[in-house]
DSSP file (Angstrom, degrees, kcal/mol; ACC not computed):
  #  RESIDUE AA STRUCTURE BP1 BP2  ACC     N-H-->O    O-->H-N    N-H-->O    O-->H-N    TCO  KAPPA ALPHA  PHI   PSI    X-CA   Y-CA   Z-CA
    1    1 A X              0   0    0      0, 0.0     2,-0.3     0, 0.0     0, 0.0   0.000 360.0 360.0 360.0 151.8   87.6  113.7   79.0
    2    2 A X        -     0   0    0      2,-0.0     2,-0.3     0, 0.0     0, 0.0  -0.675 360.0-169.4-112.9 151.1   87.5  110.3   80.6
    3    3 A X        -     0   0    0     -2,-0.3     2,-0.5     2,-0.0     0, 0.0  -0.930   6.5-161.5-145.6 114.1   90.5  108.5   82.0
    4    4 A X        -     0   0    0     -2,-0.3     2,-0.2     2,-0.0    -2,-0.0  -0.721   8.5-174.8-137.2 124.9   91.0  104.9   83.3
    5    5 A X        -     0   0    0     -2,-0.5     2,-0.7     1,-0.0    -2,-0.0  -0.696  30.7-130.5-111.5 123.3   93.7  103.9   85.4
    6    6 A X        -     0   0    0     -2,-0.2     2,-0.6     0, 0.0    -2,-0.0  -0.746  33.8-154.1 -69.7 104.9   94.6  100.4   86.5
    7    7 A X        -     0   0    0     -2,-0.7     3,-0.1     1,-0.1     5,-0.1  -0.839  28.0-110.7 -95.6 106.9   95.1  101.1   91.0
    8    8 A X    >   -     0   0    0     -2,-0.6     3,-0.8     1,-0.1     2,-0.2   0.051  41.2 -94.4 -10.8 127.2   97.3   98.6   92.4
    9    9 A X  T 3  S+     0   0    0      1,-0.2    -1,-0.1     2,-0.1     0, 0.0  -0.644 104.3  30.7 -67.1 150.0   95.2   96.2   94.7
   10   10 A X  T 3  S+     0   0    0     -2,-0.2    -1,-0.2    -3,-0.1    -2,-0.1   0.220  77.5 107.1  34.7  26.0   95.5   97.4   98.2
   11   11 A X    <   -     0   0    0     -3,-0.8    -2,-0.1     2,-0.1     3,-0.1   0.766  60.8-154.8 -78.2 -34.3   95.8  100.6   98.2
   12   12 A X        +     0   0    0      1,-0.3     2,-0.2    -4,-0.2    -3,-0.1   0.546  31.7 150.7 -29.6  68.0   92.7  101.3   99.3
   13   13 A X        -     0   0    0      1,-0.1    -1,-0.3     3,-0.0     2,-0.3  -0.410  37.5-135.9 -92.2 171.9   92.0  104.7   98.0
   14   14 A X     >  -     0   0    0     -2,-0.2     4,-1.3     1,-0.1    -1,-0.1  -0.658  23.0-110.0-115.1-175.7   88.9  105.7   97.3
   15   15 A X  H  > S+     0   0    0     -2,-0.3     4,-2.1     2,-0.2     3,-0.5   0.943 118.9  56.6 -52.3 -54.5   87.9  107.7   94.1
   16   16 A X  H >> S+     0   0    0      1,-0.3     3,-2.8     2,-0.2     4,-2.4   0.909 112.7  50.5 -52.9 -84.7   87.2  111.1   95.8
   17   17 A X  H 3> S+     0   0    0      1,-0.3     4,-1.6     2,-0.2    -1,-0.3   0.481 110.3  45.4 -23.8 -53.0   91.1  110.5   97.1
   18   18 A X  H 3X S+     0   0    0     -4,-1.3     4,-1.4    -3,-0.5    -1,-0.3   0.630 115.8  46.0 -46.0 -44.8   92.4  109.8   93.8
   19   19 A X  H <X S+     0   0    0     -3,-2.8     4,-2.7    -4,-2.1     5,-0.3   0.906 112.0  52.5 -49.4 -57.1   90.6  112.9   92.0
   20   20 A X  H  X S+     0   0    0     -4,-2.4     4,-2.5    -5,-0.3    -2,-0.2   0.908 108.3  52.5 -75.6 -22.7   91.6  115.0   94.7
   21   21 A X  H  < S+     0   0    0     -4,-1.6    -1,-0.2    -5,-0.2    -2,-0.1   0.933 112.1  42.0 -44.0 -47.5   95.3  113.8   94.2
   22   22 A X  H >X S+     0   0    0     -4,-1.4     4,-2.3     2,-0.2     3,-0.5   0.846 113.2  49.6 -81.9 -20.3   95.6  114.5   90.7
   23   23 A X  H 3X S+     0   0    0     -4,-2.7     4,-2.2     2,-0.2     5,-0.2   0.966 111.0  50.8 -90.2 -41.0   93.8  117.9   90.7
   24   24 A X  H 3< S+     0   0    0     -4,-2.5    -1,-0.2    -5,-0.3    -2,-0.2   0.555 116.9  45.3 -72.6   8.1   96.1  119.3   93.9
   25   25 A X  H <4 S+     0   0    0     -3,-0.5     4,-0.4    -5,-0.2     6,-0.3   0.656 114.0  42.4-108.7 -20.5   99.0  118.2   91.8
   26   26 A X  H  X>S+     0   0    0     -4,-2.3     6,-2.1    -3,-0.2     5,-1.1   0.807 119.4  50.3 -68.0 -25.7   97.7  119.7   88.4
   27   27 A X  T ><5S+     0   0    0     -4,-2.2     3,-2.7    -5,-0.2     4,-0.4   0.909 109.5  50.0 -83.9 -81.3   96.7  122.9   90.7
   28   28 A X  T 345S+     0   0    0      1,-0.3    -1,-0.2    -5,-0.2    -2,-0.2   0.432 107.4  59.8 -50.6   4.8  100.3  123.0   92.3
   29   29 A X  T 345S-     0   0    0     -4,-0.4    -1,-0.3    -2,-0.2    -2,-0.2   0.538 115.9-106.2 -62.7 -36.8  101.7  122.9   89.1
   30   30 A X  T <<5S+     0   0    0     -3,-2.7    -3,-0.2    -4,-0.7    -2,-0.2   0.240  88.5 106.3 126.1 -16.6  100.5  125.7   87.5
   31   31 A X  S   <S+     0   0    0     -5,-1.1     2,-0.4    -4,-0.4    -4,-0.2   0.993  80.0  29.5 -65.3 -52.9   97.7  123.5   84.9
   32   32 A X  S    S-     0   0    0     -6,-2.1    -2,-0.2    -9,-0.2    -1,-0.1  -0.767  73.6-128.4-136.0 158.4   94.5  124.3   86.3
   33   33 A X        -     0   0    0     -2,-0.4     4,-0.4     1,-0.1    -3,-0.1   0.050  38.6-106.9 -57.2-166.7   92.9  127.1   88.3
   34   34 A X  S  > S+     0   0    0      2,-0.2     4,-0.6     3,-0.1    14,-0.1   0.346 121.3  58.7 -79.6 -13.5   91.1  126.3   91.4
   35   35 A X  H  > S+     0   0    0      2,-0.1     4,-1.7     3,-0.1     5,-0.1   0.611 105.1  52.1 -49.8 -50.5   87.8  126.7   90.2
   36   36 A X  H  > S+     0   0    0      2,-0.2     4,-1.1     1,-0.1    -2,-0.2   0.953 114.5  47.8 -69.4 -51.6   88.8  123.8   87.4
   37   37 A X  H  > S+     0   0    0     -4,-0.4     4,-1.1     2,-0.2    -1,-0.1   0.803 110.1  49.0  -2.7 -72.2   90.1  121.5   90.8
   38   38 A X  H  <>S+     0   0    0     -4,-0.6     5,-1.3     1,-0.3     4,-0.5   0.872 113.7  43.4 -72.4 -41.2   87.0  122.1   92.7
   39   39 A X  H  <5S+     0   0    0     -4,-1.7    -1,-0.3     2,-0.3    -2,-0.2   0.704 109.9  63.8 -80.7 -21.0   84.8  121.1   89.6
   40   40 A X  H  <5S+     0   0    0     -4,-1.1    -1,-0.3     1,-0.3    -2,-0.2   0.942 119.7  24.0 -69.5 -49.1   87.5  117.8   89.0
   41   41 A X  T  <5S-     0   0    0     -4,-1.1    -1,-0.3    -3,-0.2    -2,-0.3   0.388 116.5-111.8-107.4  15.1   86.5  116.4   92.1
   42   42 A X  T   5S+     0   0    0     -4,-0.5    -3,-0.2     1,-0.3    -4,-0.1   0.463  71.5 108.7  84.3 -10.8   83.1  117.9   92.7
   43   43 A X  S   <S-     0   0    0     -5,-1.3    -1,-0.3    -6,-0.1     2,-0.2  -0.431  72.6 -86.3-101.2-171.2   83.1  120.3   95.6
   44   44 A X     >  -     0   0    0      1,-0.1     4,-2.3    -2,-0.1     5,-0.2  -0.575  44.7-107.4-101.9 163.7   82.8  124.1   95.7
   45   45 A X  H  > S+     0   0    0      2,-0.2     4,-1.2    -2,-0.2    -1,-0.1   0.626 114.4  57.3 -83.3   6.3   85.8  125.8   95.3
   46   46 A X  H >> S+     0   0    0      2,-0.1     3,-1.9     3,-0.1     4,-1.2   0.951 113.1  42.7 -61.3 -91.7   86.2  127.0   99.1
   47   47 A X  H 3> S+     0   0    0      1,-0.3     4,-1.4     2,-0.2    -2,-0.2   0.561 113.5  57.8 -80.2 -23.3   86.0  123.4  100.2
   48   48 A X  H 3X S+     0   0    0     -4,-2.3     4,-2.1     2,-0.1    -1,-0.3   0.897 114.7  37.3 -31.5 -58.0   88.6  122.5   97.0
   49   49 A X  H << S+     0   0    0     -3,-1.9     4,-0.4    -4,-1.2    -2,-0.2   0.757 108.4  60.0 -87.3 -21.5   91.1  124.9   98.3
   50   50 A X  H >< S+     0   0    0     -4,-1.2     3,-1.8     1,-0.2     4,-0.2   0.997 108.8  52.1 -51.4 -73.2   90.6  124.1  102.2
   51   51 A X  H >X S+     0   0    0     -4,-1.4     3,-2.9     1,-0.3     4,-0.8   0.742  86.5  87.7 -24.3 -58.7   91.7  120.4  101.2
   52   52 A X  G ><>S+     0   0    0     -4,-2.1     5,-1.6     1,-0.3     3,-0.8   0.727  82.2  52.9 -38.9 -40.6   94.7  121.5   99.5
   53   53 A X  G <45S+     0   0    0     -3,-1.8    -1,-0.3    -4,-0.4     3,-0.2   0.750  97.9  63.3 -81.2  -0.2   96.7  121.5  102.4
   54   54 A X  G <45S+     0   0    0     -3,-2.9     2,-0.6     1,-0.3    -1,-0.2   0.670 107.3  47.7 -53.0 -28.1   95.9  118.0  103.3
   55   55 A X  T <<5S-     0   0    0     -4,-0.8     2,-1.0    -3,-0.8    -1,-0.3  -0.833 120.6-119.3-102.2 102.2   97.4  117.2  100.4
   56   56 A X  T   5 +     0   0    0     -2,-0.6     2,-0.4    -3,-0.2    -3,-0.2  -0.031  65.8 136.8 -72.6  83.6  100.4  119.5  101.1
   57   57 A X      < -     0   0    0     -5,-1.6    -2,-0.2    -2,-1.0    -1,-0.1  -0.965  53.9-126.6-131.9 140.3   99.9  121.8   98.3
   58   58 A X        -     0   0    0     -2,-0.4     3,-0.1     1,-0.1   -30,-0.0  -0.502   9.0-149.9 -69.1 151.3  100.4  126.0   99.1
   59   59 A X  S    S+     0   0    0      1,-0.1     2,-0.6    -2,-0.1    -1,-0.1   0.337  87.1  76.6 -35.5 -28.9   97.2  127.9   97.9
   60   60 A X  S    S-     0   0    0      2,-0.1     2,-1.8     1,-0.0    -1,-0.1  -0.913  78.2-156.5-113.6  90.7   99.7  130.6   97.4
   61   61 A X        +     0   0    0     -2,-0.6     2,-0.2    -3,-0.1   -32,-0.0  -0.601  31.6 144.5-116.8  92.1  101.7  129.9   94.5
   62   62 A X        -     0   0    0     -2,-1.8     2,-0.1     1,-0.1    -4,-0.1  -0.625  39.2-143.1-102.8 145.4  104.9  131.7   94.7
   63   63 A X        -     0   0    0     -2,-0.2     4,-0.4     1,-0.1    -1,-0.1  -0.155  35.0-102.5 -96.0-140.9  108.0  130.6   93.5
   64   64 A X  S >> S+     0   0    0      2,-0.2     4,-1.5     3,-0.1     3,-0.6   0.834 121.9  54.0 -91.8 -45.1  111.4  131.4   95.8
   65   65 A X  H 3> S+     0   0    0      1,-0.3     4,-1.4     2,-0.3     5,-0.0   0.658 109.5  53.1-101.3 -22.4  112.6  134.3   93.7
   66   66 A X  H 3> S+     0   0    0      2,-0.2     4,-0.8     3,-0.1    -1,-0.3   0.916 109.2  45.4 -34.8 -71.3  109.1  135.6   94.3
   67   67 A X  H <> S+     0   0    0     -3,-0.6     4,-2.1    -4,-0.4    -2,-0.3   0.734 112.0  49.6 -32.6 -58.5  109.3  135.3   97.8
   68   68 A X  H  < S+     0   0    0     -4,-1.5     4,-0.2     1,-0.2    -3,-0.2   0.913 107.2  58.6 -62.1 -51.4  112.8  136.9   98.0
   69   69 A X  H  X S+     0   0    0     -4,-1.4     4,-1.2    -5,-0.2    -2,-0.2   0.720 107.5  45.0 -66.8 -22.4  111.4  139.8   95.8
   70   70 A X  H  X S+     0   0    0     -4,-0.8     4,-0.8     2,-0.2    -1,-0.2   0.909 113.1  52.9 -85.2 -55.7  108.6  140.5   98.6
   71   71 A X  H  < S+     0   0    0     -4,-2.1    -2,-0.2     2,-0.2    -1,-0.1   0.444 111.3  47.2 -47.3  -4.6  111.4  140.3  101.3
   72   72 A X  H  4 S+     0   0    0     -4,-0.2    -1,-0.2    -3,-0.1    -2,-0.2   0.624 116.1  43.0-100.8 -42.7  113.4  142.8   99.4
   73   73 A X  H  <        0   0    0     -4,-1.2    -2,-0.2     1,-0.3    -3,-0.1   0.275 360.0 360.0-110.8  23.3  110.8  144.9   99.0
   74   74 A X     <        0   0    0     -4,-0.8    -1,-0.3     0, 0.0    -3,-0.1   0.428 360.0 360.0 -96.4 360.0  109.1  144.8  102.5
């Protein structure tokens, strides 16, 4: 699927920037794998998932009650 979005003049993102926004927020949501990400913006999915924290999105996708449940059980 194709998408095309009118970008506010001066913003001065680039595409790559824009890809990689929406796919580390479809990824840190729960939509798409990381494999589906890497392939959204074009890299492999080691250099997909490095990126993610630039965009400050976890790799590690826990909720809290998750989290508490490992801290209970550690």
């Amino acid at each position: 699927m194709s998408l095309r979005i009118n970008i506010p003049e001066g913003l001065n993102l680039s595409e790559f920037e824009l890809k990689m926004t929406l796919a580390a927020k479809l990824f840190d949501d729960g939509k798409i794998t990381s494999g589906q990400g890497a392939n959204m913006v074009g890299l492999s999915k080691q250099a997909f998932i490095e990126l993610l924290g630039k965009y400050e999105v976890s790799v590690f996708q826990y909720d809290l009650s998750e989290i508490e449940e490992d801290l209970k059980n550690a």
